[in-house]
N, C-alpha and C positions, 0 to 999 in steps of 0.2 A: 426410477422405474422407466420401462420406456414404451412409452405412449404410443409410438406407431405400431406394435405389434398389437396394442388394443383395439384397435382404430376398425369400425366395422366400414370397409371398403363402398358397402353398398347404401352408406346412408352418409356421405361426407355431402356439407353442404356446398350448394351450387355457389351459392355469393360471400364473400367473407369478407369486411370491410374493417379496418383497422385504424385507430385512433395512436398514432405513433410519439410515445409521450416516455419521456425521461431522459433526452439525451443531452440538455443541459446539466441535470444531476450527476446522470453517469460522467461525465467529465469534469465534474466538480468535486466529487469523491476522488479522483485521483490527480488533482492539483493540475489540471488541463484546463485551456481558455474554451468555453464552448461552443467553439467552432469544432474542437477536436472529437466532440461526442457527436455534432451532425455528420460529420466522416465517418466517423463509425456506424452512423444509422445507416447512412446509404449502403455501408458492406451489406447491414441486415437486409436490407431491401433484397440486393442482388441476390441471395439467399432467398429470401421467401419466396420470390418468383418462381425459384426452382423448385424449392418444399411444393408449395401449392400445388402447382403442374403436377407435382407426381403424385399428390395424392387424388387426381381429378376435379377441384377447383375451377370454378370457369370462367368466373370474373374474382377479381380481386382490385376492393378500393381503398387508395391508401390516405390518409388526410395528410398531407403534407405542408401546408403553410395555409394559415386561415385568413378572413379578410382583417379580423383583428391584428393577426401578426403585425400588422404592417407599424402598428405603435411601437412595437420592440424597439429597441437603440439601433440610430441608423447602421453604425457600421455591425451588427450583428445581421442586418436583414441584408444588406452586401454580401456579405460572406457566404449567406444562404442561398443569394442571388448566382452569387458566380457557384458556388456547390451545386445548384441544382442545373446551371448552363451546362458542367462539368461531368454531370452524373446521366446524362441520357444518352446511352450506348444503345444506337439502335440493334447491334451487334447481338445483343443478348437477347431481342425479343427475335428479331429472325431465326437464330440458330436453335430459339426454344418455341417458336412459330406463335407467339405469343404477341397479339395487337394491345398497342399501345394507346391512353385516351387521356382526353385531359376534360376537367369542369373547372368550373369557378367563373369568377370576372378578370377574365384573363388578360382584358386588354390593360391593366393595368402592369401587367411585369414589364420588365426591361424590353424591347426590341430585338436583342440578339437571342432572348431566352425565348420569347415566342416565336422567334421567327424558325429555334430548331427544335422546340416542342409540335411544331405544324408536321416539319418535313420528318419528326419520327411517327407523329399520327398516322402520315400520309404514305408513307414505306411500308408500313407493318398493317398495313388496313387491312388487306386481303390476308391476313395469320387469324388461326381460326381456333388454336388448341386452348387460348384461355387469352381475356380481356385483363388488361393489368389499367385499374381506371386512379389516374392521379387528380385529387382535389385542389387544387391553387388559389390561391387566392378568394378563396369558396365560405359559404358558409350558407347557414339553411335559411337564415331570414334572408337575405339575398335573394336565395331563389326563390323562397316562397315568394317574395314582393314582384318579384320579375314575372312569376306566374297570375299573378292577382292582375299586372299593369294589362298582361298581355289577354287577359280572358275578357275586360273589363274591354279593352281596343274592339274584341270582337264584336260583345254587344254591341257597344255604340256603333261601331259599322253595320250590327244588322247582321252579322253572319252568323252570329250565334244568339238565343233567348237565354234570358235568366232557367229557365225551363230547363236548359241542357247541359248546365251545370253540374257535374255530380264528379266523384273521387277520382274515378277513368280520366275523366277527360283536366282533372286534376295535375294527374301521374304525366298526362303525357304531355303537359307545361313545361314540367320541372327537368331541367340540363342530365336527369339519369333516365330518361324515357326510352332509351336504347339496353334498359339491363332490367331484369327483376331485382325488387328489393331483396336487400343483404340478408341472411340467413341465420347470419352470426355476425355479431358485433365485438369485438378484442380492441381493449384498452387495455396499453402499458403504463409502468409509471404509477402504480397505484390510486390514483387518482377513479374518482365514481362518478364522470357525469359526462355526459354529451359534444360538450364543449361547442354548440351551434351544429353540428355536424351530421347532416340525412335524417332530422326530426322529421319529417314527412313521411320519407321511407323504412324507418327502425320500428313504425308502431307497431310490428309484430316480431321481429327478431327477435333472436335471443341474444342476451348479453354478457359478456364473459370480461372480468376484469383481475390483474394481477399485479402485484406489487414490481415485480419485472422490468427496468430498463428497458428501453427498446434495443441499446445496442448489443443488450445480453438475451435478444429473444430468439431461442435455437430453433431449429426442427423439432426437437422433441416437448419445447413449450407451446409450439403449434398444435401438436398433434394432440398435445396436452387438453389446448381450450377445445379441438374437435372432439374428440374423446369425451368431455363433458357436455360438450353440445350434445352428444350423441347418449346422453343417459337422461335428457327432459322430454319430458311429452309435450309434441307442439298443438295448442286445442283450438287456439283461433277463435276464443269465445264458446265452443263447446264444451261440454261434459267429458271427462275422463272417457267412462261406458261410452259417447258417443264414435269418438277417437279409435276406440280397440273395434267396435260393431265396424266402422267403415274400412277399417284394414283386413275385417278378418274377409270382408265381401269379395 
C-alpha cells in the first residue's frame, strides 16, 4: 500500500521524534559485524531528512546514542564514534536548508566529534525549513536532574520562589526548550518502550511502534506511522464530544 497518497497533507505532525532501534539485528540477520547495520542506519537517516522535509515536518528528533550506550563493548562505541564523526555532512542540511542541533551531555564525546558537531550547529543556524535535532549522549533522567539542580540554584539565589515553580518553567529547564514537544513518537526494532528518551516531553504524544529495522525504514514506513497518527483523536484529557464541539468552532 502506499501510504503517502493517504497522508492528509494538512494534518502531518509538526515534531516527530524517533527511537532508531534495530540495526544491530538487521546486521546480524545477515552475517554482518554490527558496525555494518549502523552504516546502514546512517543511509536511513540521510533519507528521512528528506521524507520529512517533504512532507512539512519541522523538527525531527532522532535518539542516536543514549548516556547508557556508553556501557556497550568499547570497540563498538569507537566505531560509532568515528561513524557519527563521519556522518555529519553539513552539505545536506544546507542544500535542504535544514538546521542542524544536538542535546545530551555532550561534553562527554570525543573532542574531534564535538568540535564538528559545533561548527555544523553553527553553519546551518540560520536554515529555517525544518530542525533535524540529534540526541547524544542524552537521556531523560539526565535532564530532568540537570533541570531539578538548576531550578533548585535559582531558589537558593533568591531569583526564583518555590511559588514559581510550575510545568512552563519546567519545559524551559530541559535541553528541548527551543522546540515544542514531539507529536509523534516512532520506535523501530519492535521493541515497546521508551528507552530514557523525552519522558517529560512524550506525555502527550502519540506513539507509534513497529517490528521494522531501522535500516529497512522507507518513505512509505514513514508515511505509514503518519498515516496512523493521522486516524487518533488527540483529546489532552478531554472528552471525545469535547474535541469534535472545539473544531467544529
Amino acid at each position: 500500500m502506499n501510504y503517502l497518497e493517504k497522508i492528509d497533507k494538512n494534518n502531518v505532525p509538526q515534531h516527530i521524534a524517533v527511537i532508531m532501534d534495530g540495526n544491530g539485528r538487521w546486521a546480524q540477520q545477515r552475517g554482518l559485524d554490527r558496525s555494518a547495520g549502523h552504516q546502514e542506519g546512517v543511509a536511513t537517516v540521510r533519507k528521512l531528512v528528506e521524507n520529512a522535509l517533504n512532507l512539512g515536518v519541522r523538527y525531527l528528533t532522532l535518539y542516536t546514542f543514549s548516556t547508557e550506550n556508553w556501557k556497550r563493548p568499547q570497540a563498538e562505541v569507537a566505531a560509532l564514534m568515528v561513524l557519527l564523526f563521519e556522518s555529519v555532512e553539513e552539505e545536506i542540511f544546507m542544500k535542504n536548508n535544514v538546521a542542524f542541533r544536538v542535546i545530551g551531555d555532550v561534553e562527554k564525546l570525543p573532542a574531534n566529534v564535538l568540535e564538528r558537531l559545533r561548527a555544523c550547529e553553527e553553519r546551518t543556524s540560520n536554515n529555517d525549513a525544518m530542525t533535524m535535532v540529534v540526541a547524544l549522549s542524552y537521556s531523560s533522567k539526565w535532564e530532568i536532574t540537570n533541570a531539578v539542580r538548576s531550578i533548585a540554584r535559582r531558589v537558593a539565589e533568591n531569583e526564583l520562589s518555590i511559588e514559581d515553580i510550575d510545568d512552563n518553567l519546567i519545559s524551559d529547564c530541559m535541553v528541548t526548550n527551543f522546540m515544542p514537544d514531539p507529536d509523534l513518537l516512532i520506535r523501530t526494532g519492535k521493541e515497546q518502550r521508551l528507552s530514557n528518551f523525552l519522558l517529560w516531553q512524550c506525555a502527550y504524544s502519540e506513539f507509534y511502534f513497529t517490528d521494522v529495522l531501522w535500516p529497512d525504514f522507507d518513505n512509505n514506513e514513514l508515511c505509514k506511522a503518519v498515516y496512523e497518527y493521522q486516524q487518533r483523536q488527540r483529546r489532552y484529557g478531554k472528552t471525545g464530544e469535547q474535541v469534535v464541539n472545539e473544531m467544529a468552532k
